[in-house]
N, C-alpha and C positions, 0 to 999 in steps of 0.2 A: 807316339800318339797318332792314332789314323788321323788326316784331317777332311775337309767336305768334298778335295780334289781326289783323294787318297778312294773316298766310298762313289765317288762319282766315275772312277776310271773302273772300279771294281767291276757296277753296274753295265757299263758299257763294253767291258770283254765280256760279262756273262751273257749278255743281250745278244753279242754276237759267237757266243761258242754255241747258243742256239739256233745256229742257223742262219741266224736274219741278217740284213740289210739296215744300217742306218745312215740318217741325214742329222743336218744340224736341229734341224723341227721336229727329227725322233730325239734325238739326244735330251733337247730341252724336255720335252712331253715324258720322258724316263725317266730323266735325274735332275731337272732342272737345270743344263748345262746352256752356256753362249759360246765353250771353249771345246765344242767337239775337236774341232784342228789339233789343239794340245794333248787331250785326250790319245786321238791316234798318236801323234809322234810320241808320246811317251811309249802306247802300245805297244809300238814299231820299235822302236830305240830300245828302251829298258827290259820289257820284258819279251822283244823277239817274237812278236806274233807278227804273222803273216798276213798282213791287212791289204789287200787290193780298192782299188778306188777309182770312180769314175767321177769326168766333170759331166755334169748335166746342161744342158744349153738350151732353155727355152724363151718365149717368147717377150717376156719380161723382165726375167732372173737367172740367173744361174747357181748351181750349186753341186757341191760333191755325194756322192753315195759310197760309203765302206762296205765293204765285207774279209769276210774270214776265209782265206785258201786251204786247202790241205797242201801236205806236205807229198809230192807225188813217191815217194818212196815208199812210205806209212800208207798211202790208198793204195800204192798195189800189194802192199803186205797184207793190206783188210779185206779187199777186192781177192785174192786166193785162199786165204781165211775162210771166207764164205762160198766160196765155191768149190773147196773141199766140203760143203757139208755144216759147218760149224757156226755156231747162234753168238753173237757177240751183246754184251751187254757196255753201257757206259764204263762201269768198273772196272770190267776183263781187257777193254780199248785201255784204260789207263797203265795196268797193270801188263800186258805183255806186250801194247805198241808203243807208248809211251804218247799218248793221243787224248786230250783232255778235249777236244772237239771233236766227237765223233757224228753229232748230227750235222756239220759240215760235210763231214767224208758221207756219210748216207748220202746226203742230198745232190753231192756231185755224181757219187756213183750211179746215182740214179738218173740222173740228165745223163748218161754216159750210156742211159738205156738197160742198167740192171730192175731185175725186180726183188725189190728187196722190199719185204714183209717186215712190220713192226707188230709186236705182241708185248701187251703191258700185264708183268706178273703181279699176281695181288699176293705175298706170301702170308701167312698165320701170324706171321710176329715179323714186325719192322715194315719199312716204308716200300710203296710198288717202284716200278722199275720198269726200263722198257727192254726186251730184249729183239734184237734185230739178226734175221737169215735169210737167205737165197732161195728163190725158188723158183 
């Protein structure tokens, strides 16, 4: 039986396979969480994601910031990937990198100074998608 920690950890690795950045005031404002901290160390610990983290130090308060790394073996596999030429979709990352965070790897590669073009297919039958290539 899932329980409310079980859908709240859910939320917060997909929050962050998309890319983004959380704190404990995102975490709350998404799933109504007070237990971000828990949250990551299970993330960390059980299921092996690669969570980076910074402490924040300002003038009142302090606080941490997560995110999602790639794995730098998997972005130089996507990073030649794509510069041979070839269009990669969410799916196709899952399916021949073994890469269920691929808007992570875009966004790195792209601070890394790629230009990498996104294009969202609409097909006739079934849901859009985004497909991502080099150019």
């Amino acid at each position: 039986m899932e329980t409310k920690f079980d859908t709240r950890r859910a939320k917060v690795a997909e929050y962050l396979k998309e890319g983004n950045t959380i704190t404990a005031r995102d975490a709350y404002h998404l799933c109504g969480t007070m237990r971000l901290s828990a949250i990551i160390y299970h993330l960390r610990n059980e299921r092996d994601m690669p969570i980076a983290d910074e402490r924040i130090f300002e003038e009142n308060t302090n606080y941490s910031k997560y995110w999602l790394v790639s794995d730098p073996k998997i972005k130089a596999e996507i990073k030649d990937f794509l510069l041979r030429g070839n269009r990669l979709t969410e799916e196709s990352a899952k399916e021949v990198f073994d890469c269920d965070h691929i808007k992570v790897v875009i966004n790195e590669l792209r601070e890394e100074g790629m230009n990498i073009l996104c294009e969202t297919v609409h097909p006739l039958c079934g849901k859009k998608f985004n497909r991502y290539y080099f150019k």
